[in-house]
N, C-alpha and C positions, 0 to 999 in steps of 0.2 A: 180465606179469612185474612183480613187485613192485622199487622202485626204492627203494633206503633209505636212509638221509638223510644219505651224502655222497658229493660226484659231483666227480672233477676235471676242466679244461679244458686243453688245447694250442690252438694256432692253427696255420695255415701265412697268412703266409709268415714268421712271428713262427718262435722257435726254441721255445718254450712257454709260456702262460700258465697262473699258479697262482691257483685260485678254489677256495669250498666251495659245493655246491647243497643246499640238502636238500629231502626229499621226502614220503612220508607226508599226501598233500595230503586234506583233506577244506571244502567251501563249508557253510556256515550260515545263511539265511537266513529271512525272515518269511513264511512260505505265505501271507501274505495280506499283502503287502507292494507298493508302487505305485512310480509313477515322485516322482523327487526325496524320498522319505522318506530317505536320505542314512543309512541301516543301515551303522555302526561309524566314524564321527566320533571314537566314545567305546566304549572296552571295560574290561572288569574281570572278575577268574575267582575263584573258591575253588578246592580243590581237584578238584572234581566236578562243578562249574553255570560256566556262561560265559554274561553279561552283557553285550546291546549297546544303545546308546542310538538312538533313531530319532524326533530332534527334527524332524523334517519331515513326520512321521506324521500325517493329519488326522484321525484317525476322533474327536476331539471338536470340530474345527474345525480353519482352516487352520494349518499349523506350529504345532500345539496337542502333538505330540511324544506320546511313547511310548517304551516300553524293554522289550526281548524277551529271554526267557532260556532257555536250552538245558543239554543234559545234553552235558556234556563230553566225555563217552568217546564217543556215537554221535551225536552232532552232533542229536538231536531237540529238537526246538520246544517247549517244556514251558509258555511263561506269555508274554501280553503285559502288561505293566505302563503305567497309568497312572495320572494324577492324579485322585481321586477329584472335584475339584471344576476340573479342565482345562477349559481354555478355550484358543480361538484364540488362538495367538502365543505361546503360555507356552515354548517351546522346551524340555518336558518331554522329559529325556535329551541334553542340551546336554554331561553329563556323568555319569558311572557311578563306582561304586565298589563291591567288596566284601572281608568281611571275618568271617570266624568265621561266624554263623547272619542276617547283618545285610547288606544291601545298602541303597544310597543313590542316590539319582536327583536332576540338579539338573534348576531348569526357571526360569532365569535371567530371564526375561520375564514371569514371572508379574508381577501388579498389588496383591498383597494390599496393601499400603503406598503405594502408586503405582504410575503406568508405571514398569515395570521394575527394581521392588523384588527380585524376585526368591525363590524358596523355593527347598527342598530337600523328600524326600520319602525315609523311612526304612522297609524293608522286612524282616519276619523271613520267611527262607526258611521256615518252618513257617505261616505266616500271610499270604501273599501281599492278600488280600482288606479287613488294618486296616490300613494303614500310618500311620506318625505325620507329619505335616507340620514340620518345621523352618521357622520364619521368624527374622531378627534382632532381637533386642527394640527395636532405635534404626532400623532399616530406615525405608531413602528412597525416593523414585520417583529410578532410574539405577543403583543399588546394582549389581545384577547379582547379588544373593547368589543361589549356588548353580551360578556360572559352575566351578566347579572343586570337588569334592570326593571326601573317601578314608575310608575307615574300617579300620581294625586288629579289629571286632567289641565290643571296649570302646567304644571313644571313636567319633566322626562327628565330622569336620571338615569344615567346606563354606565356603568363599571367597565375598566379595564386593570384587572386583577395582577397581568404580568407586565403591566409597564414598567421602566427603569432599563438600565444598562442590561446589555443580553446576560439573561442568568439573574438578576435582582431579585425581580417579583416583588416591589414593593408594592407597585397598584397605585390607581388615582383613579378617580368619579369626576363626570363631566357633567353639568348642570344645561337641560334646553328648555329654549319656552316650547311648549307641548303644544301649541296653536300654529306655530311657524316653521317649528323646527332649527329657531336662531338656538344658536354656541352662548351660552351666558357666561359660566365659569367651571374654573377647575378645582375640585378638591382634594387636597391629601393631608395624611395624619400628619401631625407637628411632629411626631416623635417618631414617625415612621424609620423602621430598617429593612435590612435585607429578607426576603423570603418571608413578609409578613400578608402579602397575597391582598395590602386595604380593596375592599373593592369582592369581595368575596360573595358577599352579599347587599341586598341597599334596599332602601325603602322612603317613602316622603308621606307625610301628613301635616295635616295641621302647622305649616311652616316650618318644619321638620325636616331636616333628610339623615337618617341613621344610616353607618358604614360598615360593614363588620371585618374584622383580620382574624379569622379562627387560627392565625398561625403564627400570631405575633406571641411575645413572652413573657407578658408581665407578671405572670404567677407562675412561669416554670413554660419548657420550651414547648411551643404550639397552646398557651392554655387561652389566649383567646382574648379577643378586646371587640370592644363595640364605642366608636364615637359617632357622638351628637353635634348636627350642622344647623345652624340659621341657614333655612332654606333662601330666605333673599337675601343675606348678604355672604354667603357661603363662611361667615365667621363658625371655628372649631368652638363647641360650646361648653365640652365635657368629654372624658372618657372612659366609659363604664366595664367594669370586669366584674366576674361572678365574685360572690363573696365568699366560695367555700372553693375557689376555683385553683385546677394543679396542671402538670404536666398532661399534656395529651388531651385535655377536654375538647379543644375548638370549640371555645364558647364563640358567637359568631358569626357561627356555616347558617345559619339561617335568623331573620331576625321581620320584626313586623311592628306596626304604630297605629295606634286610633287613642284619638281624644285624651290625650294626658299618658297613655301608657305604651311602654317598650316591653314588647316582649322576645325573647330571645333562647334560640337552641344551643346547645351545645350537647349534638349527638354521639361522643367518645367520652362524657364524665365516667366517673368511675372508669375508667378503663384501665388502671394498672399501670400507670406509663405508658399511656400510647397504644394497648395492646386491645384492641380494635373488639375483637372476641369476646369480651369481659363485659367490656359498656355494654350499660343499659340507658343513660344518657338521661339529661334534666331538660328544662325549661325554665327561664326565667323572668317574672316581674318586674320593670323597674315606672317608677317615675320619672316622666320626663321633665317637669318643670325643678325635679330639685337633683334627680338619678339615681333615689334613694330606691334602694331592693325593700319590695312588697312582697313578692312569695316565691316559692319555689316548688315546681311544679314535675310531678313523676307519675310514671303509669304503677297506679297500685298492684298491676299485675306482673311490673316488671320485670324482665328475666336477661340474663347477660347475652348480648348480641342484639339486640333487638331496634338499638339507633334511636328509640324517643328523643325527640329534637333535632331531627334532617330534615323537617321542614317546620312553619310555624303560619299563622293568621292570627291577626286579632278584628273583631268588630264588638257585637253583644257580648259574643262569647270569646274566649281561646281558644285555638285547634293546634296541634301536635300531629303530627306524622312519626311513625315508629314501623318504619318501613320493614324492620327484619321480622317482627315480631311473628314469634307461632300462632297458628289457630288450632287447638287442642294439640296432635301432633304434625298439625301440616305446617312444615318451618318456612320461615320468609316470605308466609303469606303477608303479613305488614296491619294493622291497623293504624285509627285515628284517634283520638282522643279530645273530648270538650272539659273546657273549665271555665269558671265566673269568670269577671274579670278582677275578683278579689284572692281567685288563686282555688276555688275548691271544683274538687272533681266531680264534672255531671253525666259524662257519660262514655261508650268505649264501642267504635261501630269496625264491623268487620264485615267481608263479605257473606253475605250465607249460605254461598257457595264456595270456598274459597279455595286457591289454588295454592303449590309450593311455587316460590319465586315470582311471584306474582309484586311485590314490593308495594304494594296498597299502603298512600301516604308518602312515598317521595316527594310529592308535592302537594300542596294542601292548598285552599281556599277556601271562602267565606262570601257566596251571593244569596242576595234574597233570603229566602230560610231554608238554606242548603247548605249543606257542608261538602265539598268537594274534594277527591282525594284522587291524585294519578295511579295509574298501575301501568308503570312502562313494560313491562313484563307480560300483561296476560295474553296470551294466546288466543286473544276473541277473532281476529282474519290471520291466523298465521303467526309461526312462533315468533313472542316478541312483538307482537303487532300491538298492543298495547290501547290504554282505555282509559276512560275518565267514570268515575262513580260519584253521584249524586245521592248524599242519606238526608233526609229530613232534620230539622235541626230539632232537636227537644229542648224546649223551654220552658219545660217545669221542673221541680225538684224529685232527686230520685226517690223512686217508692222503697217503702219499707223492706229488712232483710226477710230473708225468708229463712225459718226458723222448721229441725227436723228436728224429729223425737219416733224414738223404736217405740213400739206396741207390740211385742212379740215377734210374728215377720213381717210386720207392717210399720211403715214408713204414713208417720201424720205429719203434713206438711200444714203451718200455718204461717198470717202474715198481717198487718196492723190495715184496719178499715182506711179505705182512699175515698177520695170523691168518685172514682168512676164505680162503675156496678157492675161489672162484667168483668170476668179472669177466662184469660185458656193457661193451663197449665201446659209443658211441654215435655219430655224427658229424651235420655242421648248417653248412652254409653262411652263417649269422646268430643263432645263438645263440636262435632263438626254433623252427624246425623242426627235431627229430632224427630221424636213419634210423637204426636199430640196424644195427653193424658185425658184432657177434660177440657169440653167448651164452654162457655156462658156460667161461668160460675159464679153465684152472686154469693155465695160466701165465704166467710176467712180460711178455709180450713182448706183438705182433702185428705182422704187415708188410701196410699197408694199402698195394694195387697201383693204385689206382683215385685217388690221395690230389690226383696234380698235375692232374687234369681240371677240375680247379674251382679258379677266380683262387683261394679262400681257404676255409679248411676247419676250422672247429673239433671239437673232440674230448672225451669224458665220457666219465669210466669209473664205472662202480657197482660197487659193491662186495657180495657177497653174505654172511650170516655160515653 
């Protein structure tokens, strides 16, 4: 039976709980892929091609890295990409990007300038075979350029996060035309100090290029800053910080732009000063034309450790990656998360198989009507060997809660008339194993007889259209 992509939950001995699943599940991975190649650290889509990075890849030497791209709609294997002149250690696909006919590969390790000068590597999807190599014209040994980079299809922007005197880590963003591969310009924070890492993160749109320093201090030490660039004249436009934002959040580590909005991670909020354990970590809203905070954004399921906001996407919707996140009691399986783009929560995808350490959502993306999520962790060819997952996007609003009432030892499960006509109801002792209850059910109701034999009894309903 096909299961579509939103599912609700009740408990016993709980009176109901309200959750979204989605479903649509499809795995992606490197037919010729090994153990620790760590496949989707790093993702990126077009509308048609999905992008994953696979810097532990050896086939030019060890963590000499690679990046593999697939046809979005049937999940095949179209292209490995690497560095024409790769070597051991370059960490080619540390970082992915794409954008109109143009993708971007960092491989932060490389040596052309020194250890750890770092490149970038620019790819016309019509030409996979020349690609243009990006280096910094002032490039050091430590730089890391190429730790973080985006393209819009015009412009390539690619980060080097530990630029500055040995030991800084202030960071600066290099601006290229994405057609040629020319050097435009260089960006860094006006206010920029020591160990604020600008460059941590980056993104371009709409004339746009956003910078993130999760480690800079303007609300207390590491709590985070995100500046806004005039993508053509590289003029600093604004400099945006959470508004409830403290000590330790790293608002910043991940950050994304469409059409008028910024949205932004900061997966250590709440964390207690810094105390990694605790967080369960935000998202945030802003406007880009004025910088003003429009929402603020949390997994209602949230629980401490869990990272919501290690990675982020914007398009139609918002996506969230909350990489640590349990699946009933299986820990750091990771989920994803969707919201408007006015901040409300639609839906919460996880795998339905799901593994421990599995990190699902370290890296997030947004093609076509998919929602993309890495799993650098799973053990699909080998420990470690790692995956990219494709959920369906749901684009309708969540269905109604589902509502329990005892009848003696019978559990009556009801729920508010939809447009579709058809329910399977589900049930699962832990949230990770389900028995199908009832198929084709066209009405509100069901009285499950069997409900109190089990201490505690969870429930999903699907929806049929």
């Amino acid at each position: 039976m096909n299961i579509l992509s939103l599912a609700l939950l009740g408990a016993l001995p709980l009176a109901a709980a309200h959750s979204a699943e989605a479903a649509g599940e499809s795995e992606f991975f490197d037919p010729a892929g090994s153990r620790l190649d760590r496949l989707g650290q790093a993702v990126a889509a077009t509308s048609d091609l999905a992008i994953a990075g696979v810097k532990g890849n050896d086939d030019l030497g060890s963590n000499a890295g690679a990046a593999v791209v697939f046809d979005l709609a049937t999940g095949t294997f179209l292209t490995k990409l690497t560095a024409p002149d790769g070597a051991a250690g370059d960490a080619f696909g540390s970082s992915v990007a794409a954008g109109g006919e143009v993708m971007v590969v960092g491989a932060p390790d490389d040596d052309d300038a020194g250890q750890g000068s770092g490149s970038a590597w620019l790819f016309s999807i019509h030409d996979w075979e020349n690609p243009v190599k990006l280096t910094a014209p002032d490039g050091a040994p430590g730089d890391a350029f190429g730790n973080a980079v985006a393209t819009d299809g015009q412009l390539a922007v690619v980060a080097a996060w530990k630029d500055g005197e040995e030991g800084e880590d202030l960071g600066s963003v290099h601006v290229f035309n994405a057609t040629t591969g020319t050097w435009l310009r260089r960006l860094e924070a006006s206010d920029g100090q020591t160990f604020d890492q600008f460059g941590a993160s980056v993104a371009v749109a709409n004339g746009l290029i956003a910078v993130g320093t999760p480690f800079s201090d303007p609300k207390g030490t590491d709590s985070g800053a995100v500046y806004l660039f005039d993508a053509a004249s590289g003029q600093q436009l604004r400099k945006i910080t959470a508004p409830d934002g403290s000590t330790g959040d790293a608002f910043g580590g991940s950050l994304a732009l469409s059409q008028g909005l910024l949205v932004v991670g900061a997966s250590n909020q709440d964390a207690n000063d810094g105390d990694q354990i605790a967080a369960k970590g935000q998202a945030y809203l802003f406007q880009t034309p004025t910088g003003n905070h429009l929402a603020t954004l949390a997994d209602p399921q949230g629980q401490p450790g869990e990272r919501f906001g290690i990675s982020v996407a914007i398009g139609e919707q918002v996506v969230v990656g909350a990489d640590m996140a349990a699946a009933g009691e299986i820990l750091t399986a990771g989920a994803v998360l969707t919201f408007s783009r006015e901040g409300d929560f639609l839906a919460r995808y996880q795998r339905t198989a799901p593994a421990p350490a599995d990190f699902l959502g370290q890296s997030v993306a947004l093609g076509g009507d998919a929602v993309l999520a890495g799993t650098p962790q799973a053990d699909t060819q080998g420990a470690q060997s790692g995956s990219l997952f494709s959920f369906s996007l749901s684009t309708g609003s969540l269905p109604p809660e589902l509502a329990l009432t005892l009848d003696g030892e019978d559990v009556i499960l009801t729920w508010a008339p939809q447009a579709e006509t058809s329910y399977t109801l589900w049930s699962s002792p832990d949230l990770v194993t389900w028995q199908k209850l009832a198929e084709d059910l066209s009405a509100n109701s069901y009285r499950d007889t069997s409900a109190l034999s089990a201490p505690q009894r969870f429930y999903r309903l699907t929806l049929q259209p």
